[in-house]
N, C-alpha and C positions, 0 to 999 in steps of 0.2 A: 491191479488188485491181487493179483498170484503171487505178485513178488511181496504184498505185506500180509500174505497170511490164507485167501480166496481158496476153498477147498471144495467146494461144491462141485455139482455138475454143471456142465454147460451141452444146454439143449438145440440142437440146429439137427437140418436135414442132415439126408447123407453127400446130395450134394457138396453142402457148405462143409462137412466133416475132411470131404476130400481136399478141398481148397483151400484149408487151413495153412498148412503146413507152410505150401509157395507162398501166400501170401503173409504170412507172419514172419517168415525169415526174407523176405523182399523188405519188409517195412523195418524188420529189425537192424537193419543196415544202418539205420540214421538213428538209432536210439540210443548212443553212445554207449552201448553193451559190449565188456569183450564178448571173441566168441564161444566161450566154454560156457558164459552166464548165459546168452542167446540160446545156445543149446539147450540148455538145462531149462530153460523155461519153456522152447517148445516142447520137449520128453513131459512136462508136468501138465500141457495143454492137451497132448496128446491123450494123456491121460485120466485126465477130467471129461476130453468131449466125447459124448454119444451122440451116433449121428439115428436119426429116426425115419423113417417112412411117411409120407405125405397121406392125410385122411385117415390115419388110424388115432384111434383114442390110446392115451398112457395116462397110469396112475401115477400121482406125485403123493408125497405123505399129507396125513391132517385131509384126506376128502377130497384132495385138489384133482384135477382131471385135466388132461391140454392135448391139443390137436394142432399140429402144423398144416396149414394147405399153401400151395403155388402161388406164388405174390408174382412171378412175371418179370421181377426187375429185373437179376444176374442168373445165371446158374446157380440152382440152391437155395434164393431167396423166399422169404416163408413169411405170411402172417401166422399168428398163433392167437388162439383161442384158450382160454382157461375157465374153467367153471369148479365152485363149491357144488359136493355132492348132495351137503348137510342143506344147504338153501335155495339151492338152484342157482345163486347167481353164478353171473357169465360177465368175461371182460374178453373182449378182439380189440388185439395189436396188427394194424393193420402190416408195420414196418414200411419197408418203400414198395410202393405197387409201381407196376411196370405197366407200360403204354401195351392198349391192342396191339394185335397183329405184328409184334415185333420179333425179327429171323432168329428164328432158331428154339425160341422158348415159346412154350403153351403160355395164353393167357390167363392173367389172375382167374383163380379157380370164385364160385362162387363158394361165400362163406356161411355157415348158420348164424342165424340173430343174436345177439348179446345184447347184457343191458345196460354197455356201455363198452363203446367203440373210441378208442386212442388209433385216430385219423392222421394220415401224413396228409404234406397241405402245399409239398414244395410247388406246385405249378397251380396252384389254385385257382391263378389269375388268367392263365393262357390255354390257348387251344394245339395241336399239334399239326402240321401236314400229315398226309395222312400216307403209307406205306410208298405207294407208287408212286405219289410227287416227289416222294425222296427219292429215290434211285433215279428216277431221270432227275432230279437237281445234281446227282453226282455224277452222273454218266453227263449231264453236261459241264460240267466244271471241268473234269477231267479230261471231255473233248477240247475244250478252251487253251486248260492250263497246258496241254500235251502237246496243243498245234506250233508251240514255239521250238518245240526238241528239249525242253528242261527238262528238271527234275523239280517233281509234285511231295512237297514235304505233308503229310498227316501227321501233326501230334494225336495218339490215340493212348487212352486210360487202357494197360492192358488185358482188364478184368473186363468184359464186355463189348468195350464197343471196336476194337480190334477185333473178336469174332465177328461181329454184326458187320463192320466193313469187308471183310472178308465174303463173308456169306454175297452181300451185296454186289460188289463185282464179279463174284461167279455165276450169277443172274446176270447181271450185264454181257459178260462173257460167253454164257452156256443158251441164255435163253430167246429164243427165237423172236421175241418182239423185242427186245432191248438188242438184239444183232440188228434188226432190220433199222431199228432207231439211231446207232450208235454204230456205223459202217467202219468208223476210221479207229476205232477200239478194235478191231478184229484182223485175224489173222495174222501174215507178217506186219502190222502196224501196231499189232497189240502190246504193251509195253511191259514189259518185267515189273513184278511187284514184291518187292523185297520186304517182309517184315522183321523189324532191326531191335527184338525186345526179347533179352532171356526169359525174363517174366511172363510175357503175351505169348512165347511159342510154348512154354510150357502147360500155361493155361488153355491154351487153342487144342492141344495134345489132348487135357483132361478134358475139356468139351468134345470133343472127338471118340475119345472110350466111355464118357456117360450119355449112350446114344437113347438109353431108354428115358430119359429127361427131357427129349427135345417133343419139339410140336410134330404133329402129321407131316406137313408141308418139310419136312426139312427130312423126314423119314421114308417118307415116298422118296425123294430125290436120293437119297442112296440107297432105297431099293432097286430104283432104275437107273443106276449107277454112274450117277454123276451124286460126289462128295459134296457137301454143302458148303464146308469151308477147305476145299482144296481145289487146286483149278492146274491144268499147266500155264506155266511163266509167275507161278509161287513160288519164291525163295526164301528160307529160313535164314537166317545171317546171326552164326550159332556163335563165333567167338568176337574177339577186341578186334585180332588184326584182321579178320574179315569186312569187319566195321570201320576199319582205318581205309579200306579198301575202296569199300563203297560211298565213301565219303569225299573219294577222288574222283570215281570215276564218272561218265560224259551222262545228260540223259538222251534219250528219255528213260524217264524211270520213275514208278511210283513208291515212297518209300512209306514204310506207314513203324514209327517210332514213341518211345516214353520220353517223356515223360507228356500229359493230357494238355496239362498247361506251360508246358517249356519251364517249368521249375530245378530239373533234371534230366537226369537219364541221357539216350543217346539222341533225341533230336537235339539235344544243342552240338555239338558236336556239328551235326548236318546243316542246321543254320549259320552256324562260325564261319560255316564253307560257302555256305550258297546263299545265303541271305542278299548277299550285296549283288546277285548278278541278274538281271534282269531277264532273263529268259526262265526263269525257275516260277514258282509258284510255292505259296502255303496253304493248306486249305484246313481250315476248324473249322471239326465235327463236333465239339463240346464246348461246355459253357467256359467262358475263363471267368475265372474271378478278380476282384479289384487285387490292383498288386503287384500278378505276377508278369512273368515277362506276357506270356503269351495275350494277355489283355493289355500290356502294353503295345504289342506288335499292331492288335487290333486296331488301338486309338491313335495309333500314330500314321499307320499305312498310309501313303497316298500325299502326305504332307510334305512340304519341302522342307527337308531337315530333318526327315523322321528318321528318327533310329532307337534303338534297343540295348540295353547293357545286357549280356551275356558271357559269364563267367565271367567276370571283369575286365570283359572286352567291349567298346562301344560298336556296334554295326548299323550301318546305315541301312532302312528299309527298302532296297530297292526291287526284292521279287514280290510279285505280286500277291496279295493276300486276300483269300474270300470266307465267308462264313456260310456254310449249310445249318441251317433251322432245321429241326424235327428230330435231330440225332439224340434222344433224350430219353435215358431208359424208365424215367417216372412216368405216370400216368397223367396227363393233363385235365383240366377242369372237368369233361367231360368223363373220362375214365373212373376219375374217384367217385362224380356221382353215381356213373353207373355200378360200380362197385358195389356200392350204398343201396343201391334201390333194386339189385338183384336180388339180396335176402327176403326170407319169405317171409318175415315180420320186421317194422320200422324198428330199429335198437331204441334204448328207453332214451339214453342221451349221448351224444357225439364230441369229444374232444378233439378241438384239433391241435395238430404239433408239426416240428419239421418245415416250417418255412415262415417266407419275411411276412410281416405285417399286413401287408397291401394282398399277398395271395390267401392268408387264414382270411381275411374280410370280408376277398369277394366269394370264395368258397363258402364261409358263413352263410353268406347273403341270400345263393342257390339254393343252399340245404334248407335256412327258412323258409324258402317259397315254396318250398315241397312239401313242408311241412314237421319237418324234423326240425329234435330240441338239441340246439347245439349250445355247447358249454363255452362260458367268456374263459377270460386269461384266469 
């Protein structure tokens, strides 16, 4: 929209103001831009966005009023409220709300009533495990996949859930009931964990100097000085030929790499290398989508004859492949309703958006029985 003419502001936290930048010249990589036009387009974004503070009210022209609160998803993420002065009407975007209790970000803040809510709907249909069954599902994967001496492939999206896993192992790591649980994770046995993402250490970086964003729980622990997302046997893997490096050498090791879904980035590169050798492991913490390799890997694993086209290379499936549930920064079924039903007055009507069919339906379904009017297609 910038490049045909888009002159306006663009309203987001300070968070997301900060995040701008890495992640628009990360994406503008593929956007067949040279890089002078690249440039010039971030200087114009740069320029347009204002970043705003969470819970405070701002004037927009013509009457308008809008408030950002803590959506929970990413670092930054915001629902936003807008109301007419002249009428009183109110509309809440919710955008993507983020699951309880998730490391390192305060939960969806609660919102004031509008009288009409554009609802996200992606998990409508499911429920989540809930914090603790996660970490020990990882901390046992990790004992699993670590007991043969390989190397532990993580494709991780580096906006998110590369912090989140982060954070998580240094609970595995740091914390006195996942030590007593997870013995062969500690000490001299504890294995190096290499994250292999310009992108992700940079963002990890800006999560680390935006400490006033984070939840208690993540505050307290570097009060009492252990870092949330830094632990020792954390290694950064800052250029190519470090990565050329690490892509040779023996495990154990856990590598945690871009791209989410092996569409790119440097986990292919590490699967090129280790996919085919049986002592290695993969473990997806995200969803894949129809398509990509990394939902191919899923659907083929275990199969005689499976294998993957990577780079235009064919590899046979042979290290082991597991899937963790719950690693899912949206709210599930539950979260959105409660969402919903913390405001201190029912909104007049509910739209909902952002997800397939089968989850707007069954979310529908709850919100009816509660007694809220929710809006068809």
């Amino acid at each position: 929209m910038i490049q045909h003419g888009f002159r306006g502001e663009i309203i987001c936290s300070h968070p997301t103001k900060v995040l701008l930048n890495p992640m628009l010249s990360d994406a503008m990589r593929f956007s067949g831009l040279s890089r002078q036009s690249a440039e010039r387009l971030q200087e114009k974004i740069e320029d347009l966005a204002w970043g705003f503070e969470f819970g405070q009210t701002f004037d927009l022209v013509k009457g308008i009023a809008f408030m950002v609160g803590r959506a929970g998803h990413i670092l930054g993420s915001s629902f936003i409220r807008f109301q007419d002065s002249t009428s009183g009407w109110s509309v809440l975007f919710s955008g993507d709300l983020g699951a309880a209790n998730t490391p390192i970000l305060p939960d969806p803040e609660i919102p004031e009533p509008a009288d009409l809510v554009i609802l996200e709907s992606t998990y409508g249909n499911r429920l989540h495990d809930d914090r603790d069954q996660r970490i020990k599902r990882l901390g046992n994967a990790l004992s699993r996949a670590l007991a043969n001496g390989g190397k532990v492939f993580v494709p991780a999206f580096a906006l998110g859930r590369t912090q989140e896993l982060i954070y998580e192992m240094d609970r595995i790591f740091s914390d006195s009931k996942y030590i007593e649980m997870f013995p062969e994770l500690q000490g001299n046995a504890r294995p190096p964990v290499f994250v292999d993402s310009p992108l992700g250490l940079e963002i990890t970086d800006i999560y680390s100097r935006l400490t006033e964003y984070w939840d208690k729980e993540s505050r307290d622990l570097q009060r009492q000085g252990d870092h949330p997302i830094d632990f020792e046997g954390l290694f950064a893997v800052e250029n190519h030929q470090h990565h050329l490096q690490l892509c040779d050498i023996k495990g154990p090791a856990i590598i945690l790499a871009g791209s989410g879904m092996c569409t790119g980035g440097r986990i292919v590169n590490h699967l090129l290398s280790g996919i085919e050798k049986t002592e290695n492991d993969i473990l997806f913490v995200g969803y894949q989508a129809i398509g990509t390799p990394g939902r191919h890997i899923q659907d083929h694993a275990g199969r005689c004859g499976g294998y993957v086209e990577l780079d235009g290379q064919r590899k046979w499936i042979k290290a082991r492949v597991h899937t963790l549930t719950g690693y899912s920064a949206h709210a599930d079924q539950k979260g959105l309703v409660d969402w919903i039903a913390s405001m201190d007055q029912k909104p007049g009507k509910i739209k909902l958006v952002h997800g397939e069919a089968p989850a707007r339906q069954a979310l529908a379904e709850v919100l009816t029985r509660k007694g809220y009017v929710v809006e068809g297609e």
